[in-house]
Backbone as a ProteinNet text record, in pm:
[ID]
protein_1_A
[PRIMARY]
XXXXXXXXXXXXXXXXXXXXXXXXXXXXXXXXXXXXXXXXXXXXXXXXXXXXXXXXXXXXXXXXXXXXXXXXXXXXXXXXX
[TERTIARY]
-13.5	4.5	153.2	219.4	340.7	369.4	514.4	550.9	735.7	698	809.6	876.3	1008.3	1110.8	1154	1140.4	1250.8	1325.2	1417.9	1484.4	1542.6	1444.5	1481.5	1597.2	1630.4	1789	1713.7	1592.5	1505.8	1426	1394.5	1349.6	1253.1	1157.9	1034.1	906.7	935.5	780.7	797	892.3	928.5	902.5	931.3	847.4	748.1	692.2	516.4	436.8	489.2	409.2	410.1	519.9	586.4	462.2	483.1	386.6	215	192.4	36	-47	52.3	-26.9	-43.2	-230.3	-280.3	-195.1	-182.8	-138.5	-37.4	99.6	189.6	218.7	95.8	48.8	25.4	-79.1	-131.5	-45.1	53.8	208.9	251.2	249.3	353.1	386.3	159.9	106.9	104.7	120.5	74.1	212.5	322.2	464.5	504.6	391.4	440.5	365.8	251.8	130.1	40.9	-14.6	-124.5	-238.6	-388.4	-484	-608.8	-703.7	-806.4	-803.7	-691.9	-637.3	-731.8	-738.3	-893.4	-758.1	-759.6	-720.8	-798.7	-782.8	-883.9	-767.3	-837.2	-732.8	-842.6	-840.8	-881.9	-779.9	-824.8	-766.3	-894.1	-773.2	-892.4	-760.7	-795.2	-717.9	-503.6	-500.2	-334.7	-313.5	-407.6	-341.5	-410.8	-308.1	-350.7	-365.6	-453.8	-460.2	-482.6	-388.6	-429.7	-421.2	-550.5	-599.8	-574.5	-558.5	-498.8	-570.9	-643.3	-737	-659.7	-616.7	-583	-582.9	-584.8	-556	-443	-352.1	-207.8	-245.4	-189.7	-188.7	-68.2	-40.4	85.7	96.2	271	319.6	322.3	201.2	240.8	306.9	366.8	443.7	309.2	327.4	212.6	154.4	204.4	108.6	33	67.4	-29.2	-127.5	-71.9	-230.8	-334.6	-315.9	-469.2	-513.8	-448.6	-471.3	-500.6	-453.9	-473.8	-510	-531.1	-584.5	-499.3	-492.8	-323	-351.3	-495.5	-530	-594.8	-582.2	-538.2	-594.8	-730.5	-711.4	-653.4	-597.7	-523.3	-536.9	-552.3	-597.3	-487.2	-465.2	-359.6	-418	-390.5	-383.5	-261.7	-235.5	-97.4	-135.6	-129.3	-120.7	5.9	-56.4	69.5	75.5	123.4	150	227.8
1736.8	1596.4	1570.7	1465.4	1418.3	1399.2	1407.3	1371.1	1294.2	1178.2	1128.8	1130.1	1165.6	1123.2	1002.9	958.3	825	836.3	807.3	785.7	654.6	607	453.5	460.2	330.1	358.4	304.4	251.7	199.5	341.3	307	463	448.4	530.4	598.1	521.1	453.8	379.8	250.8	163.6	84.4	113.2	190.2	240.3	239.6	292.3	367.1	178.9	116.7	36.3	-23.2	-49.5	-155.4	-56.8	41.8	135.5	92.1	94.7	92.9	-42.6	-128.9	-244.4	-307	-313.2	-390.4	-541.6	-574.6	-736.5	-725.1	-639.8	-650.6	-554.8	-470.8	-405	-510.3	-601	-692.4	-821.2	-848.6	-924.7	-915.7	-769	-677.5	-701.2	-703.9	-674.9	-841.9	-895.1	-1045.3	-1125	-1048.2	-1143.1	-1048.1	-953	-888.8	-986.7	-1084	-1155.7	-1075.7	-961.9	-872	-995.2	-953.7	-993.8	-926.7	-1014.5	-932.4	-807.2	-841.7	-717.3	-694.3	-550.8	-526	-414.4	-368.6	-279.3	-211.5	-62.3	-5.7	68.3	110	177.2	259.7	408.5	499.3	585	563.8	732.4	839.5	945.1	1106.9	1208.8	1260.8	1399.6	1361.8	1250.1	1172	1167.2	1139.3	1107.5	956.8	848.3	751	715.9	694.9	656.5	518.7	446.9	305.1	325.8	276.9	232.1	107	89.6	-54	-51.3	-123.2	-151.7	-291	-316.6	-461.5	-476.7	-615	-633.1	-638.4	-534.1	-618.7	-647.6	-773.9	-809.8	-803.8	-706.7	-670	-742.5	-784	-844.4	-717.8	-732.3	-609.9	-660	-532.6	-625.5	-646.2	-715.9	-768.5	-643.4	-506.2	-417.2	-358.7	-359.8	-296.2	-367.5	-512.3	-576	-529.8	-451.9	-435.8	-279.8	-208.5	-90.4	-79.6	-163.1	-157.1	-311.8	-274.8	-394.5	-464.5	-586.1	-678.4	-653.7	-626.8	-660.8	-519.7	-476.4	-337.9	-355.9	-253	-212.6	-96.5	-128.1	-56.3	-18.1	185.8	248.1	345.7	231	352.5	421.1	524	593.1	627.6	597.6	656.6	754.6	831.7	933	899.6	893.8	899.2	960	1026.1	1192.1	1105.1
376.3	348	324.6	379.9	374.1	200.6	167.5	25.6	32.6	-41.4	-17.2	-144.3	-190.1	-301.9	-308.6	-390.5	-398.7	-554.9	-559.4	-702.9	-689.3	-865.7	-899.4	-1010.9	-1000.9	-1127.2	-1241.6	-1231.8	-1380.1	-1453.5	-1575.7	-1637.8	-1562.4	-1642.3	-1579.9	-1613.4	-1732.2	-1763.9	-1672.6	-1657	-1592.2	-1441.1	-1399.3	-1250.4	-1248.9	-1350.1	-1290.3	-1358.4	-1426.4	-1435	-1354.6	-1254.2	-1147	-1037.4	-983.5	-884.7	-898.7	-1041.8	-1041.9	-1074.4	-1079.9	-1140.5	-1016.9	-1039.8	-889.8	-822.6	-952	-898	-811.7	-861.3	-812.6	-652.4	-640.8	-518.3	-417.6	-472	-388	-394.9	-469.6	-412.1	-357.9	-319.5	-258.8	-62.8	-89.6	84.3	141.1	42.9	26.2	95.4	22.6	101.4	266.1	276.2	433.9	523.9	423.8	582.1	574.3	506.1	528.9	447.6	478.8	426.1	414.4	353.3	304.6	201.5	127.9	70.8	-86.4	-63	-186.6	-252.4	-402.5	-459.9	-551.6	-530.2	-645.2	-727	-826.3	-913.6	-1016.6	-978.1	-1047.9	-1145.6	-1266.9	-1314.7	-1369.1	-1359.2	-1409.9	-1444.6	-1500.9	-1515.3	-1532.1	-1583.1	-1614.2	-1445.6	-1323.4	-1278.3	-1231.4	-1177.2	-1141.9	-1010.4	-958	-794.3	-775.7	-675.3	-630.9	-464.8	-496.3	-295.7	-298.9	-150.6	-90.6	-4.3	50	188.6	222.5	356.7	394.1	549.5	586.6	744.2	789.7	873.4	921.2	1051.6	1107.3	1230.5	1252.2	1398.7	1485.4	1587.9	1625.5	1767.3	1812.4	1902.2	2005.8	2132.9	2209.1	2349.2	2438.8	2599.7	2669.3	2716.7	2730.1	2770.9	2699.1	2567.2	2499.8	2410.4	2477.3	2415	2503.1	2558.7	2650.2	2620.5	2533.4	2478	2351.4	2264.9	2161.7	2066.3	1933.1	1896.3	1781.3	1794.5	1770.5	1568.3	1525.1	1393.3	1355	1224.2	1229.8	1031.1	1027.9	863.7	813	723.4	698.3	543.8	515.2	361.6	346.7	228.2	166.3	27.5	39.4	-105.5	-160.9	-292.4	-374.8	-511.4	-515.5	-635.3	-713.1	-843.8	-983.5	-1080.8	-1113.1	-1210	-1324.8
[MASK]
+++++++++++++++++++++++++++++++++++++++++++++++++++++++++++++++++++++++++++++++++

């Protein structure tokens, strides 16, 4: 599974609240145009997981509207330690 770093210049509680709070997840997908957007948010064991389920609809170019499909769901999972 892929793992990405990022370093924020805000502490650490200030991140992880900004990362896990549904609302601001679903602000987030909300100013890209995504829709239908559902969020779950489990914890277990200190760690926190938020799923994102949503619709993005893509400009695809004219050939590959005929290969593929312009509206697209889309699941994310994020793990938080």
């Amino acid at each position: 599974m892929p793992k990405l770093t990022i370093n924020y210049t805000q502490d650490i509680d200030t991140v992880y609240r900004f990362v896990t709070d549904p609302d601001v997840v679903k602000k987030r997908s909300e100013s890209f145009g995504e829709k239908n957007i559902r969020i779950q948010v489990d914890e277990a064991g200190g760690t926190k997981t938020i799923t994102s389920t949503r619709e993005i609809d893509s400009d695809l170019p004219g050939f590959a509207k005929r290969l593929c499909n312009a509206n697209n769901t889309n699941v994310e999972r994020r793990e938080w330690r």
